[in-house]
Structures are given as C-alpha cells and as structure tokens.
C-alpha positions as CSV (number, residue, x, y, z in Angstrom):
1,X,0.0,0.0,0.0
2,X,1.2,3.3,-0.9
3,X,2.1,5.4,1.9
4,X,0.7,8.4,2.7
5,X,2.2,11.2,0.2
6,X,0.5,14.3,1.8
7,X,2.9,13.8,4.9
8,X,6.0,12.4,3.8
9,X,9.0,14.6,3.2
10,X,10.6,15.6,-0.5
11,X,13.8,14.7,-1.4
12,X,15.7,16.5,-3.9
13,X,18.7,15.0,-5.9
14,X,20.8,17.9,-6.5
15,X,23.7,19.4,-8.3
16,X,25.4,22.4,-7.1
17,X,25.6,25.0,-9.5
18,X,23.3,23.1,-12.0
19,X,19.1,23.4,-12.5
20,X,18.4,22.0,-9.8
21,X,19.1,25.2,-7.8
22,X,16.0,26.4,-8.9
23,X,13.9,23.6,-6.7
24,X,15.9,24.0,-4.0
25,X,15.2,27.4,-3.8
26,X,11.5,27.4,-4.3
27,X,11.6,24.4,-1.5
28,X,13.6,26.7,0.6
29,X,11.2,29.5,-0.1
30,X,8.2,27.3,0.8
31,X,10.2,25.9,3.9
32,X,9.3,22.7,3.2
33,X,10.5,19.3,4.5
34,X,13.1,18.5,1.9
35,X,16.0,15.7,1.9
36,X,18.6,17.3,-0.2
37,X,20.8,13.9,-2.1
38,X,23.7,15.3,-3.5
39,X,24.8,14.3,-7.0
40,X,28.7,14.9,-8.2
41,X,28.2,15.5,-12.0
42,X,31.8,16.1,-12.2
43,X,32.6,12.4,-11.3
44,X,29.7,11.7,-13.8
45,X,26.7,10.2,-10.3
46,X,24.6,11.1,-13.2
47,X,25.7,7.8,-15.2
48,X,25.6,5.3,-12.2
49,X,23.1,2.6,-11.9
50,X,21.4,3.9,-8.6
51,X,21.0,7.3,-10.5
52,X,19.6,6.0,-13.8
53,X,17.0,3.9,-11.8
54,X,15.7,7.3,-10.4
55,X,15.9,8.9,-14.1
56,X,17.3,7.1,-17.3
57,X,18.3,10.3,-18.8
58,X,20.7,10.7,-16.3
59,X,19.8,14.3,-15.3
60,X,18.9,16.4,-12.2
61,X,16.9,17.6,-10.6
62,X,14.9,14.3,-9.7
63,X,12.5,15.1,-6.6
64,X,11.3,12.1,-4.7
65,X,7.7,12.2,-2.8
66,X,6.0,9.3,-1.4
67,X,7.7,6.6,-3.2
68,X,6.9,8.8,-6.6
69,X,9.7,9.9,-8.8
70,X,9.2,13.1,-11.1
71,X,12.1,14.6,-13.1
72,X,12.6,17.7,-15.3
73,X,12.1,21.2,-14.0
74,X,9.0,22.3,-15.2
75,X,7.1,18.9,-14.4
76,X,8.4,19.0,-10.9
77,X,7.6,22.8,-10.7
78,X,4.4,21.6,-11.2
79,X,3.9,19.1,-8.9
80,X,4.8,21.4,-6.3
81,X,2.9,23.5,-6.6
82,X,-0.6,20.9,-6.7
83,X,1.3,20.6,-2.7
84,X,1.4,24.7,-2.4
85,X,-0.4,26.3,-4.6
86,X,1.3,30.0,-4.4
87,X,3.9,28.8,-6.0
88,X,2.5,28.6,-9.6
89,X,-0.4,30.9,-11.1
90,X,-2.8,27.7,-11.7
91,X,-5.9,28.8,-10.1
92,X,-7.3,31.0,-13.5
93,X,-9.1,29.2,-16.4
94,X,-7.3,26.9,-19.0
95,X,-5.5,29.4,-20.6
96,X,-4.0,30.7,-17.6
97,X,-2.6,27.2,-16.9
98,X,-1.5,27.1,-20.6
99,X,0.3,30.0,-20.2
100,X,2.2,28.8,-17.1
101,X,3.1,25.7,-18.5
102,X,3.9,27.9,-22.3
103,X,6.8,29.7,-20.3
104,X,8.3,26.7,-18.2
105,X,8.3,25.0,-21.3
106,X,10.5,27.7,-23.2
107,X,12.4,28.1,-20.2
108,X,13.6,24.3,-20.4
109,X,13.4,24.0,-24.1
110,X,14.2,27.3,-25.6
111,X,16.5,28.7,-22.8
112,X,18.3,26.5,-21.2
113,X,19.8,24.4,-23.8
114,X,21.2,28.1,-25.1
115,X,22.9,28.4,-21.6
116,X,24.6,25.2,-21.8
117,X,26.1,26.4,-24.7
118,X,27.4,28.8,-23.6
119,X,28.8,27.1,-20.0
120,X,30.3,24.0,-21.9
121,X,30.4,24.7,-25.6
122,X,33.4,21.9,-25.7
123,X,29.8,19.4,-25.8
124,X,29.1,20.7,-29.0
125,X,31.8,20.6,-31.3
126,X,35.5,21.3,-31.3
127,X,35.1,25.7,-32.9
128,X,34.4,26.5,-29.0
129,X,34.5,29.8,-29.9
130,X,32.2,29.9,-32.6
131,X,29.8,27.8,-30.2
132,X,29.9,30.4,-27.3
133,X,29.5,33.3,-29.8
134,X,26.3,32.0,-31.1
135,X,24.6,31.0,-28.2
136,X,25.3,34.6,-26.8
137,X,23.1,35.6,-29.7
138,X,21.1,33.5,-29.4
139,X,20.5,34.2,-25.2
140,X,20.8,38.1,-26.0
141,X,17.0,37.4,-27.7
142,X,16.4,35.5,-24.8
143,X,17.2,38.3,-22.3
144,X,15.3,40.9,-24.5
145,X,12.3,38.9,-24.9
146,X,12.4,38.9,-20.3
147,X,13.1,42.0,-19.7
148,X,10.3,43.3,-22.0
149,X,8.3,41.7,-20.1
150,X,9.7,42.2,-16.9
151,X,9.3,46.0,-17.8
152,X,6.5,47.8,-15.5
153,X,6.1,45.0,-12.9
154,X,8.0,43.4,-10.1
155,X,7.2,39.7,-10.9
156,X,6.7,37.6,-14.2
157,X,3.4,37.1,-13.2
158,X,0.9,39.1,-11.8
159,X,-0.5,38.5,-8.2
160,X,3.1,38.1,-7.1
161,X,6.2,36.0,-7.0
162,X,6.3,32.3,-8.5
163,X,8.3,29.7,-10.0
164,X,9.2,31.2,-13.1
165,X,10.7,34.6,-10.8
166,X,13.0,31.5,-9.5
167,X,13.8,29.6,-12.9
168,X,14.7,33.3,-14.9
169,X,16.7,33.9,-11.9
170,X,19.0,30.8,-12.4
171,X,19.4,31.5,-15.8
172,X,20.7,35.1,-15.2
173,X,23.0,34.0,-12.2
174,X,24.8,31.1,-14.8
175,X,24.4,33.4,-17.9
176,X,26.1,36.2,-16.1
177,X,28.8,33.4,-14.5
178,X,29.7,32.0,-18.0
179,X,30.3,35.5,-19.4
180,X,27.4,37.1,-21.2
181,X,26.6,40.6,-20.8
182,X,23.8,40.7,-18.9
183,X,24.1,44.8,-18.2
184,X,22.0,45.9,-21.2
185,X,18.6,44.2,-19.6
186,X,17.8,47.1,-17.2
187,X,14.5,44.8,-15.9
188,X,15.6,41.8,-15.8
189,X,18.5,43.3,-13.8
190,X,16.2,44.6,-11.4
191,X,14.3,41.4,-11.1
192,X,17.7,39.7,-10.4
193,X,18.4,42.6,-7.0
194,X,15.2,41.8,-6.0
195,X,15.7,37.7,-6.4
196,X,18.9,38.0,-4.5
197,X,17.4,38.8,-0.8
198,X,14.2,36.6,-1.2
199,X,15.1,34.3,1.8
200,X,15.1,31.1,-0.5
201,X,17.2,32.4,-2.9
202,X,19.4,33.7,-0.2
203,X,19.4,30.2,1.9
204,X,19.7,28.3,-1.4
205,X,23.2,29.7,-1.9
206,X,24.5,29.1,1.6
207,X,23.8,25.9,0.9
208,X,24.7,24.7,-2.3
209,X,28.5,27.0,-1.3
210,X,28.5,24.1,1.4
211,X,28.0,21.5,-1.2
212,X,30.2,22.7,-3.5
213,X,32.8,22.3,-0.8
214,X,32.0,19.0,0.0
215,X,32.3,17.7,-3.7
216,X,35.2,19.9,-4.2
217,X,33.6,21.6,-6.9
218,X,33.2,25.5,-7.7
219,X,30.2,26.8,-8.8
C-alpha cells in the first residue's frame, strides 16, 4: 500500500551550481521538508546505476515524494505547486494554466539548452568559440524577450512571485557566470536585485556554497 504522500517529506537529488538550484530554492522558499541527495556530475553520479534507476536520462533535478519519482524542472515545478499552490499561477481558467506551463516550457526547451552552450560549448563541437558566440546571440533574444516583459512590474506574473521569478533567476546568475553581458537588460536586472534577498534564494546559496565544498567543486 502506498504510503501516505500528503505527509512524507521531499527529497531532492541535486547538483550544485546546475538546475536544480531552482527547486531548492523554491523548496527553501516554501520551507518545506526536503532531503537534499547530493549528485557529483563532475565524477559523472549522473551515469551510475542507482541514478539511472531514479531517471534514465541521467539528469537532475529528480524530486522524490511518497515513493513517486518526477524529473525535469518544469514537471516537478508543477507538482509542487498541486502541494502549495502559491507557487504557480494555476488557479485561473485553461489558458492561464496554458500560459504557465507555455513559459516553463520555453524556459527548459528554448532557454536552457542556449545556456549550456554557452557554459560548456566543448559538448558541442570542437570551434568552442564559434559555439559560445552564437549561443550569446542566441541568449541576447532570450534576455530581451524577459526583460520586455519584466518592464513595468516586479514579478513575471501578476499577483506576485512564482516559479518562473526563480527559474529566470537561475538562468541570469549562470548566464552572467559564463560571461554574457547581462548589463544591457535594465528589468531583468532589477528582477535579479530583487531575487537575490528573497530568503530562499538567499538560503539556497548558503547551501549549495556548502556542497560545492563538499564535492570539491566551484560553482
């Protein structure tokens, strides 16, 4: 018999540095109960058996509720918030929920694989150079099409911080960390000052400084 999921604690299979930041910081932000199970990409956890049992396509973040397993950001995003509902905008009609799920969605598919680009271009062919050049291109559309509509309002959403506020704040911190200039997005920018004293943010980076440490990683 399944036991019951409403009470047992989350466990989070983390990364320091990586996407999985973004879950720990939204659990921090919720203060839920959370297990935090560190993974050392750099001595490639990610390809071990006991890993690929939790995912098969060896990635974090994997989150871990009540013997259920759910990977990929957006889709554990989402699960969340069916637990706390503040933390995504899913109370409107149907296309409110389409919307949410439109811009996680881009986020993971459109954004993120950009990013990576840029952080580890050396995955994608040997012209590192050329790599990096174009995915800063490619994330400079990125950023404008943010901070246009960050413009005018403190959150991504209206009624207040969410999810997404967390996710586009990941992808400034590594865009900014792997060299792109993020200066020009005046909004966005903001969005970032105001990110970087919300108390899970704030805790998030404490802790994944200690992990880092403890895998003897930087991040």
């Amino acid at each position: 018999m399944e036991g019951n999921v409403e009470e047992s604690s989350f466990i989070l299979y983390h990364a320091p540095g990586s996407c999985s930041r973004v879950t720990l910081a939204c659990l921090n932000e919720l203060r839920a109960d959370c297990d935090v199970r560190l993974v050392d990409l750099g001595a490639q956890e990610q390809q071990s058996t006991w890993f690929r049992c939790l995912n098969p396509a060896e990635k974090v973040p994997v989150l871990e509720h009540g013997g259920r397993v759910i990977s990929e950001t957006p889709a554990i995003l989402y699960y969340l918030a069916g637990h706390y509902p503040a933390l995504l905008p899913l109370e409107g009609n149907r296309h409110q929920q389409a919307r949410v799920i439109s811009v996680m969605s881009w986020l993971a598919s459109g954004v993120h694989p950009v990013l990576t680009r840029i952080r580890v271009p050396q995955k994608f062919g040997e012209n590192v150079e050329d790599i990096r050049e174009k995915a800063f291109g490619a994330m400079a559309k990125n950023f404008a099409l943010i901070d246009r509509h960050l413009t005018g309002r403190s959150w991504y959403f209206e009624g207040g911080i969410s999810a997404v506020d967390f996710y586009i704040n990941w992808i400034w911190y590594r865009s900014a960390g792997g060299g792109f200039d993020v200066e020009p997005y005046a909004a966005f920018r903001e969005h970032a000052q105001r990110m970087a004293v919300r108390p899970g943010v704030i805790s998030m980076e404490s802790a994944d400084r200690e992990y880092a440490i403890k895998l003897g990683i930087a991040v």
